[in-house]
C-alpha positions in Angstrom: -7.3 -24.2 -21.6 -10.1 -22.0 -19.7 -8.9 -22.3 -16.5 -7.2 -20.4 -13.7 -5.3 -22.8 -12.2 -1.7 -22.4 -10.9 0.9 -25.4 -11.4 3.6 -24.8 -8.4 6.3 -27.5 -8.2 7.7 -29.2 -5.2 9.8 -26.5 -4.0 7.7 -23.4 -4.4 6.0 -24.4 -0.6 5.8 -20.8 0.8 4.0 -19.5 -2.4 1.8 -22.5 -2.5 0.6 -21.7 0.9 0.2 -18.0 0.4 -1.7 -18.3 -3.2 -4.2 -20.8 -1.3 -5.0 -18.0 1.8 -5.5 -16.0 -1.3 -8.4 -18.0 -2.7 -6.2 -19.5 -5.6 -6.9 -22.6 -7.5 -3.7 -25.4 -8.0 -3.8 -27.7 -10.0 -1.1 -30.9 -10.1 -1.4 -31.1 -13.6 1.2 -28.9 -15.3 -0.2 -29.3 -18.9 -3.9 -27.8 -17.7 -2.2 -24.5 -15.4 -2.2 -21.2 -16.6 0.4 -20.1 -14.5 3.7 -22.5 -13.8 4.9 -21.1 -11.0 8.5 -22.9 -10.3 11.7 -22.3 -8.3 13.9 -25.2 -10.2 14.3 -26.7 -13.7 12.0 -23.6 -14.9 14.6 -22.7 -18.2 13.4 -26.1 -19.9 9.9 -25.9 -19.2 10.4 -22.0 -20.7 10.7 -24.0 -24.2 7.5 -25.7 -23.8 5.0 -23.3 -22.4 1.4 -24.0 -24.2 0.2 -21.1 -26.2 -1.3 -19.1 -23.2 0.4 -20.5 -20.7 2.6 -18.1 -18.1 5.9 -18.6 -16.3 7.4 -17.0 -13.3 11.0 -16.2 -14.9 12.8 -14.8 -17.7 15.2 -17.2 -19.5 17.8 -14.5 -19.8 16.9 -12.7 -16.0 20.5 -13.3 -14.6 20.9 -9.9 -16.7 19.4 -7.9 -13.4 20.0 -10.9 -11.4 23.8 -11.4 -11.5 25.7 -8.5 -9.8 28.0 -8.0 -12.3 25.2 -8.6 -15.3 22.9 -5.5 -13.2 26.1 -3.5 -13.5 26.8 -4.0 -17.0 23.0 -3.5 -17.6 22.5 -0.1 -15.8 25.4 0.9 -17.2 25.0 0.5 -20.9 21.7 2.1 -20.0 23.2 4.9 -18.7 24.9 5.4 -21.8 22.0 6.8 -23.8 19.3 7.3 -20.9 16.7 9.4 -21.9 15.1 12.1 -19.9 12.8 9.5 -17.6 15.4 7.8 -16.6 17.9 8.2 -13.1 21.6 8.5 -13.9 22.8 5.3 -12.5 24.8 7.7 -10.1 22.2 8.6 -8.4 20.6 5.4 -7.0 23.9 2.6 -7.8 26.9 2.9 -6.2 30.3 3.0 -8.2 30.9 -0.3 -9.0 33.6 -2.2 -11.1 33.1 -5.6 -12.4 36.6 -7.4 -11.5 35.7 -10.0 -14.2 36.4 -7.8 -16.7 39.9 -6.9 -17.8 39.7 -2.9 -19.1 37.2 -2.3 -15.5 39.3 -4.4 -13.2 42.1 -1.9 -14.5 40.0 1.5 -13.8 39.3 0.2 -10.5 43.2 -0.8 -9.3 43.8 2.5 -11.0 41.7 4.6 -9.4 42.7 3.3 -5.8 45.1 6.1 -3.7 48.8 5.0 -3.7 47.9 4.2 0.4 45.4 2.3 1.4 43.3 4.2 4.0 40.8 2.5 5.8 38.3 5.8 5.1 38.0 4.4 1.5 35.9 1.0 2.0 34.4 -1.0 -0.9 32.5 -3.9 -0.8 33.3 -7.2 -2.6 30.2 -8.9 -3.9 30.3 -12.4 -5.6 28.1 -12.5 -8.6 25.8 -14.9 -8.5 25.7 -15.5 -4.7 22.6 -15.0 -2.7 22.0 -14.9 1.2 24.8 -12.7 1.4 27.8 -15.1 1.0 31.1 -14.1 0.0 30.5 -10.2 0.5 33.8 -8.6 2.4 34.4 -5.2 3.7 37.8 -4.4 2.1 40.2 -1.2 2.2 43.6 -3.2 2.2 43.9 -4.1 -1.6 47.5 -5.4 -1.6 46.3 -9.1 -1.6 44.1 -8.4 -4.2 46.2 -6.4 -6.5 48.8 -9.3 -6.6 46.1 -11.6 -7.5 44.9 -9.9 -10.1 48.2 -8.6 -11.4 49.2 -12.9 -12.4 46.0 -12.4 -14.4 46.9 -9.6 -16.5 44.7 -9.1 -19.7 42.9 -12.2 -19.4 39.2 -12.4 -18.7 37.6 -14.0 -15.8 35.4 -17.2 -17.2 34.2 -18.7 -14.2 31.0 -17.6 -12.7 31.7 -18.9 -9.1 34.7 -16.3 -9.3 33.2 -13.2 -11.0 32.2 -10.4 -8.6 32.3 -6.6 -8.6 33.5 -4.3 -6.5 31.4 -1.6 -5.1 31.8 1.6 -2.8 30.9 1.2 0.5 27.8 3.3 2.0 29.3 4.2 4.7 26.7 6.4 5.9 23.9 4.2 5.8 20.9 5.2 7.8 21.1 3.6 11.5 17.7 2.0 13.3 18.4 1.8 16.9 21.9 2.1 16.0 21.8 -0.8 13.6 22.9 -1.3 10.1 19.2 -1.7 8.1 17.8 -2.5 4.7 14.5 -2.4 2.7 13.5 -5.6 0.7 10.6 -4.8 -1.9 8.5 -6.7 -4.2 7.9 -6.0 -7.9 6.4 -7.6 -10.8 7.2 -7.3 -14.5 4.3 -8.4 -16.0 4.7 -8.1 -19.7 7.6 -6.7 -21.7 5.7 -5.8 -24.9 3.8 -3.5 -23.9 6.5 -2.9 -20.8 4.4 -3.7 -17.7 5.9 -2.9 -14.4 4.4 -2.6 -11.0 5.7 -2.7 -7.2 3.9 -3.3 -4.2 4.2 -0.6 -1.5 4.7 -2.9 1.4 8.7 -3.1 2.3 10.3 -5.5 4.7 13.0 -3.5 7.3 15.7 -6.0 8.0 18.3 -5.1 10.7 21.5 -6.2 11.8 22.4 -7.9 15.1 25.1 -5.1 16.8 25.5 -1.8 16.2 27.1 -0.1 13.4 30.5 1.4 13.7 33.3 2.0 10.9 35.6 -0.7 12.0 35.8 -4.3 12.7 35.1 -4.8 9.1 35.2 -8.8 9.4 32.0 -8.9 11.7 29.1 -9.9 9.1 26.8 -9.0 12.7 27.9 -5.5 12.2 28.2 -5.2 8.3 26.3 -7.6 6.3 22.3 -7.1 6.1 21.2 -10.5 5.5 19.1 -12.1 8.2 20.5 -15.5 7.0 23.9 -14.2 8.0 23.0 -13.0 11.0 20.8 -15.9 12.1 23.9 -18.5 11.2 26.8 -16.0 12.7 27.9 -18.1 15.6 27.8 -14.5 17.6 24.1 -14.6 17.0 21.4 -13.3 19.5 18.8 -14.8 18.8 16.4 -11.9 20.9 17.6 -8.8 18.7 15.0 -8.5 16.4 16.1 -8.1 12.5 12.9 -7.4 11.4 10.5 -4.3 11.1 6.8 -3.3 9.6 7.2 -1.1 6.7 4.9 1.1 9.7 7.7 0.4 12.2 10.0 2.0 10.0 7.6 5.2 9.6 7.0 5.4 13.3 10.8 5.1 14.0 11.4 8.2 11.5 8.9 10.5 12.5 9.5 9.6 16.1 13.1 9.3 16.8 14.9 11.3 13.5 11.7 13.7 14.0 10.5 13.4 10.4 7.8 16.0 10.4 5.6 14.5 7.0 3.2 11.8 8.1 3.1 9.9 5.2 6.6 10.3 4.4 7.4 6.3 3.4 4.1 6.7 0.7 4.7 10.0 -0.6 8.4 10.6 -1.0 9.9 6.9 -0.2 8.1 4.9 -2.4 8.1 7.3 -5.7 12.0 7.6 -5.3 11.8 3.4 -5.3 9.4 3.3 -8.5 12.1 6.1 -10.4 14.3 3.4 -9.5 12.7 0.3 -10.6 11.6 2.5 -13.8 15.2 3.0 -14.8 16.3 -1.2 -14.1 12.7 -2.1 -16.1 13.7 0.1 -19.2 18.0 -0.7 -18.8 16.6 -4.5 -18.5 13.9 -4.8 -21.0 15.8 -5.8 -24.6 18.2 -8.0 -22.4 15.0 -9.7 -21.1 13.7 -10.7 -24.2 17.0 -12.8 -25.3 15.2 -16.4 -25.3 11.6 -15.4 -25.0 9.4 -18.5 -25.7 7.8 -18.7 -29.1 4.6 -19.4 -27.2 3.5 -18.4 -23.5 4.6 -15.8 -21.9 6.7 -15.0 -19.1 6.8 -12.8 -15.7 8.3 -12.0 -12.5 8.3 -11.2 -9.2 11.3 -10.0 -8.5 12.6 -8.8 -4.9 14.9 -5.4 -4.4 17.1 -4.7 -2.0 17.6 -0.7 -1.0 19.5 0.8 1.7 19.0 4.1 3.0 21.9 6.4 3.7 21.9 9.0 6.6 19.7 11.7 4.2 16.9 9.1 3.2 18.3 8.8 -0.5 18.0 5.1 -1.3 20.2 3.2 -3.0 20.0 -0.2 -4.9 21.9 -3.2 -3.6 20.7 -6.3 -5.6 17.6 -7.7 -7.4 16.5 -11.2 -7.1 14.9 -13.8 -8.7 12.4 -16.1 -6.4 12.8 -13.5 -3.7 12.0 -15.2 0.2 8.9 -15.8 0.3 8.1 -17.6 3.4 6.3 -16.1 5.6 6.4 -17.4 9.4 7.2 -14.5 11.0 4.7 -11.9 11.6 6.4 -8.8 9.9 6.3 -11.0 6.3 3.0 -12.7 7.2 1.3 -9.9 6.7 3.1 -8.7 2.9 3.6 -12.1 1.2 0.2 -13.6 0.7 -1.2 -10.7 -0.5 1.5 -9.5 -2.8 1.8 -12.4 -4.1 -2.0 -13.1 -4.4 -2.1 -10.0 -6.5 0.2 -10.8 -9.0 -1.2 -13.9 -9.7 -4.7 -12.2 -10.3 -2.6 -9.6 -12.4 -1.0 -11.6 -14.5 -4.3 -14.5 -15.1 -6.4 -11.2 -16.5 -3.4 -10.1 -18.6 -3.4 -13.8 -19.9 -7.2 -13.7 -20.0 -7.2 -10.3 -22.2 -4.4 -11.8 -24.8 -6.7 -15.1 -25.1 -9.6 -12.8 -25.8 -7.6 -10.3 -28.5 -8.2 -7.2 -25.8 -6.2 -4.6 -25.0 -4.3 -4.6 -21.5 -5.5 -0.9 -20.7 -7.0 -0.7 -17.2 -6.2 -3.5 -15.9 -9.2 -4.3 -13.0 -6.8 -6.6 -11.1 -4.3 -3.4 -10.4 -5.3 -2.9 -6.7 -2.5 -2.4 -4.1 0.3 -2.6 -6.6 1.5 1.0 -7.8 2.1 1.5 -11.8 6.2 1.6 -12.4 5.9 1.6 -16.4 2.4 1.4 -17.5 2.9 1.0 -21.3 -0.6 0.1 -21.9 -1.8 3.2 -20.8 
C-alpha cells in the first residue's frame, strides 16, 4: 500500500471538501487508503484496519468525549498528577457526575440548606452534543426528590447520565455577550504520546446580552451557535461568530490589553498546559481496544471559556468537531487545519512503514507541540 490516498465516507462532506483545497488525494476504495477518515460505523472498521492503515478515532475516545467519562478521567488523573500537569482545579470546574451514587451524594451534600440563586450550576447531559439538555439550575428541590427515589442505585442509562458543574458566572463578556473559544487538536500517536493544537480558535457568541438571571433563555446562557440559530428568539443579524484576530483586537482595544500578541503568547500556552494535562489523564484509557494492526488518530475539537481575568477554562472535547466551513470566520481555519493533520499523520505512517523514528517531524508547520514524546 504506497499510497497517500484518503478514504472519506459519505458523511464526512465538509472534510472531503477541505482535504481537496488542500491538494489531497481520495480515493473510493477503502481497502487501497492510508487514511479512513469516517464520521459513522468507524468502531467496526477499527477491527479491520490493514497493517498501515490510519483511522480518525479511538475505539474507547468517549473516555474524553462523554462529560461525565472527561470528569472521571481528569480526575483519577489528578489523583497522582505529576509535576507537568495542571490540578484539574485550575482549568475544570467542580463537577459531580450524578450517575454515580457516592458523587451524586457529595454534591446534594454540599448544596446550602437554601437554595440561593448566587449559587448556579449547570446540568450537562453526557453524551449530548450541540448543546442539548444543558439547564442553568439553582432550585434543586425537584432534583433532590428525584434522586432521593433512587437511593444507592447506579444510573445505567446513558441517555440519562449527566454531571453537574459550577457555573462560570463571571465569564468574559464580548460586546456584552456570553462567548466561547472552540480549538482544534490532534493526537497523533499514543506510543510515543504525540499531541499537537493548532493556534487558530473560533469565537462563538451568544445572541443577547449576558446578565445573571432569566436562566431559562439558551439566547442568554447557552454558547452553542446551533442553539442560538434554532431559538425561536433568534436574530438572525447578531453575529455569533469572531476571528481568532477579532478576539485580539477586541481585547487590546476595548478591555485595553496592553501586550500585542497576547492570544499567541499567553492564551495559547495556558490552552496547550491544558490539552497536556487531558492528553496524559486520557492516554492509558485511550488505548483500551487499540487495533492489533493500523493505527489510530484524532482531531478532536475543545471548547474553553474565558472568565472575566482571561483564565480559561475547559467545557467539553469532541469527537468529529464541526467542520464545515461556509462561513467566512471557519473558512479560513478548517481547510488548513485539517490539511495539516492529514499531512501529519501520512509522514508519521510513512516513517513507521519505513522502521524510522518520528523525531522531527517535517509536516509540523502551523501546529504547536502539546506532548512531543519523540523528541
Amino acid at each position: 500500500m504506497a499510497s497517500d490516498d484518503i478514504y472519506f465516507d459519505s458523511s464526512s462532506r465538509a472534510a472531503r471538501k477541505a482535504m481537496h483545497l488542500e491538494g489531497l488525494k481520495e480515493t473510493s476504495q477503502h481497502r487501497d487508503a492510508a487514511i479512513l477518515w469516517l464520521r459513522k460505523n468507524y468502531k467496526r472498521q477499527i477491527g479491520k484496519l490493514g497493517p498501515h492503515q490510519l483511522i480518525n478515532h479511538f475505539q474507547n475516545e468517549s473516555a474524553i468525549i462523554n462529560k461525565g467519562y472527561l470528569t472521571e478521567t481528569l480526575a483519577q488523573h489528578d489523583q497522582q498528577r505529576t509535576k507537568n500537569s495542571l490540578e484539574m482545579s485550575q482549568f475544570y470546574r467542580e463537577s459531580y457526575r450524578l450517575y454515580d451514587p457516592a458523587e451524586r451524594q457529595m454534591f446534594f451534600s454540599q448544596l446550602p440548606e437554601i437554595d440561593t440563586a448566587d449559587n448556579l450550576w449547570i446540568y450537562k447531559p453526557g453524551n449530548n452534543s450541540r448543546g442539548r439538555g444543558i439547564k442553568i439550575m439553582w432550585q434543586f428541590d425537584e432534583l433532590r426528590a428525584q434522586y432521593a427515589a433512587l437511593g444507592q442505585q447506579p444510573i445505567t442509562a446513558k441517555r440519562d447520565q449527566g454531571i453537574m458543574q459550577r457555573y462560570i458566572n463571571n465569564p468574559l463578556l464580548l460586546e456584552g455577550r456570553k462567548s466561547e473559544l472552540r480549538v482544534y487538536w490532534l493526537i497523533a500517536s499514543l506510543d510515543p504520546l504525540l499531541v499537537l493544537l493548532y493556534p487558530e480558535a473560533t469565537v462563538r457568541l451568544n445572541s443577547l446580552p449576558y446578565k445573571l438571571d432569566d436562566f431559562d433563555n439558551q439566547l442568554v446562557h447557552v454558547t452553542n451557535v446551533y442553539q442560538q440559530k434554532n431559538h425561536p428568539g433568534y436574530d438572525p443579524s447578531v453575529v455569533l461568530k469572531w476571528k481568532f484576530e477579532d478576539l485580539g483586537r477586541y481585547l487590546s482595544q476595548q478591555l485595553g490589553i496592553t501586550d500585542a500578541d497576547f492570544l499567541q503568547a499567553k492564551l495559547i500556552p495556558q490552552i496547550r498546559r491544558i490539552l497536556h494535562t487531558v492528553s496524559l489523564a486520557s492516554r492509558e484509557r485511550l488505548k483500551l481496544r487499540y487495533p492489533k494492526q493500523g493505527d489510530c488518530f484524532a482531531v478532536f475539537g475543545a471548547d474553553l471559556m474565558l472568565d472575566q481575568d482571561l483564565n480559561p477554562w475547559l467545557l467539553e472535547v469532541q469527537k468529529s468537531p464541526g467542520l464545515s466551513f461556509s462561513d467566512v470566520v471557519k473558512r479560513d481555519v478548517i481547510p488548513p487545519m485539517l490539511g495539516e493533520a492529514a499531512r501529519i499523520m501520512l509522514e508519521i505512517r510513512n516513517r513507521r512503514r519505513n522502521g524510522q523514528c518520528l523525531k522531527g517531524l517535517q509536516s509540523v508547520d502551523k501546529y504547536q507541540w502539546v506532548v512531543n514524546e519523540a523528541e
